[in-house]
N, C-alpha and C positions, 0 to 999 in steps of 0.2 A: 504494500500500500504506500510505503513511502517512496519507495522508486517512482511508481506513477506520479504519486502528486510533485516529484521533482522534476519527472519527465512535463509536465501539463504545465506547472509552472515555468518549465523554461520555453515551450509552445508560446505560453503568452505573453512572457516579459521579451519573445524575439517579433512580436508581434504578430505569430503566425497565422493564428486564428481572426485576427483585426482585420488582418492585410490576406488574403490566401494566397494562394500560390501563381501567378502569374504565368497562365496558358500558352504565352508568348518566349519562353523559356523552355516548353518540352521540346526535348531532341525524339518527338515524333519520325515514324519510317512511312514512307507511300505507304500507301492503302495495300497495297496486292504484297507488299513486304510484310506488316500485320497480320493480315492476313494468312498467309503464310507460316508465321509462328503460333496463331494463335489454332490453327487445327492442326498445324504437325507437333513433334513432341517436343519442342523446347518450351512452351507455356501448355500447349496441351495436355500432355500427357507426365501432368508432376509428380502422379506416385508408379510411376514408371513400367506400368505392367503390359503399356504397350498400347492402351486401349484407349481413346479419347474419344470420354463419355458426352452425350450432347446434356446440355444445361437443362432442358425441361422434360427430358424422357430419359427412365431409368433405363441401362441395357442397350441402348440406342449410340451408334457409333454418330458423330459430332465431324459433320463435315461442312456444315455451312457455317457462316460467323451471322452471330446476332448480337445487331445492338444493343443490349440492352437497355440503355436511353434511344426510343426510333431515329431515323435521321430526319422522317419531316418535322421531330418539336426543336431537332438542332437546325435544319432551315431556318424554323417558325422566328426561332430566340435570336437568333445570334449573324453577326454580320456573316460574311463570304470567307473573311480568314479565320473567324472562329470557329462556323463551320467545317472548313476544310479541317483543321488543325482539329477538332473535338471529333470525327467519325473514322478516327488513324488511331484516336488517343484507347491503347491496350486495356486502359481498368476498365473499361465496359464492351469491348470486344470480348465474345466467349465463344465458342465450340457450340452447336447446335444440330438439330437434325432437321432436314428443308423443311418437312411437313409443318414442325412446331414452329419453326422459325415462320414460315408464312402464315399460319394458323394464327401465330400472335400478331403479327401486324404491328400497324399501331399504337393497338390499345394499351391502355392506360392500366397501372397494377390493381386486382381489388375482387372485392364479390359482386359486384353488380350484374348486370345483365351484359354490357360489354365490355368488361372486363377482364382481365385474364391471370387467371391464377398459375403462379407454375409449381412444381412441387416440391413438395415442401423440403429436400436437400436442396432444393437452389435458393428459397427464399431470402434468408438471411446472403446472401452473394446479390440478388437483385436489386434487394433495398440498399446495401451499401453503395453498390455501383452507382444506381441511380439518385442518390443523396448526394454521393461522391461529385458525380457531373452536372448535378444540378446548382452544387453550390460553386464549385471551378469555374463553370461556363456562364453559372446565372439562368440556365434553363428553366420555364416556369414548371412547378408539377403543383397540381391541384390540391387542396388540404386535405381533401379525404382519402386519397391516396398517400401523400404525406404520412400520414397519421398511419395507416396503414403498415404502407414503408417502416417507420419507425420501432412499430409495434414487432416486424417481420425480425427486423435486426436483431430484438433484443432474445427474440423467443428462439431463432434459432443465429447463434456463436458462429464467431468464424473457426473453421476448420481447417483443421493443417494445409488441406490443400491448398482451400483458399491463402492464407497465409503464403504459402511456399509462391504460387504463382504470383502475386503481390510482390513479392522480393524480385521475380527472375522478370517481370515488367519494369519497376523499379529499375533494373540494370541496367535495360534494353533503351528508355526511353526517360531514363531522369531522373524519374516521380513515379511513385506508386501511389494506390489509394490510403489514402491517411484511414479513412475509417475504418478499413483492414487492419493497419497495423496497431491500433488503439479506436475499440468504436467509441468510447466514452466522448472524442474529439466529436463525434456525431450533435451532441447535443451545445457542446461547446461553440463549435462554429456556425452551426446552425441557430447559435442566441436564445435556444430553449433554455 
């Protein structure tokens, strides 16, 4: 407990949480270079059994990359460089299988009627991702979702894997997702 509040403590005396990380500083790769890592095995495949699981179906080999913040709300939000620069950016690129991936669309996370739920070993991975890029990019997500989102994080932890591929992103490209590697930072920078 103390290491934490020393670690959060110095988050905010460096002003990190004030000020975030500045989108204009990731050493982002082309899109078809992301790509690339994120369905072969150097971010896919992190507990190494060979197998690169898709994100919303258990047992399902993960060939296509999903957003998981869509690209029409990074259209929607965000100028042409941010844009470009936020649908390269690795923390919300995952592994998927076509079906699910176009099954989801654009829809928004939740129980509603167009909403879409994914299961529940991804949830706590989707809520972060898309916390993560909503708060980087300024992307809008809706309060009920939000809340939602939030609720996902807590109920289900990040998992090693999560963790490991967070680190081997991190490498690739600068920056990792902060609410990976500390989600407490979740409510921190978010002003909850």
């Amino acid at each position: 407990m103390f290491v934490k509040a020393l670690m959060l403590s110095g988050f905010l005396s460096a002003g990190i949480c004030g000020g975030k990380p500045s989108w204009h500083s990731f050493d982002v790769l082309g899109y078809s270079q992301a790509r690339q890592l994120v369905v072969g095995s150097e971010l896919g495949d992190v507990d190494g059994d060979g197998f690169i699981e898709s994100l919303y179906r258990d047992g399902e080999r993960g060939t296509s990359v999903e957003h998981v913040v869509p690209q029409s709300w990074l259209r929607r939000d965000l100028s042409a460089e941010g844009y470009s620069v936020s649908r390269r950016d690795m923390t919300h690129l995952w592994a998927c299988d076509l079906e699910s991936n176009q099954g989801r669309s654009n829809h928004a996370y939740g129980y509603c009627n167009d909403c879409f739920v994914p299961i529940d070993r991804s949830k706590g991975i989707v809520a972060r991702s898309t916390l993560w890029v909503g708060w980087v990019y300024g992307v809008r997500i809706g309060s009920e979702e939000r809340e939602i989102l939030l609720r996902w994080s807590e109920l289900y932890p990040v998992m090693a894997e999560e963790r490991e591929r967070n680190l081997r992103v991190a490498e690739v490209q600068g920056v990792g997702n902060w609410f990976v590697d500390d989600p407490s930072l979740i409510e921190l920078c978010l002003g909850l």
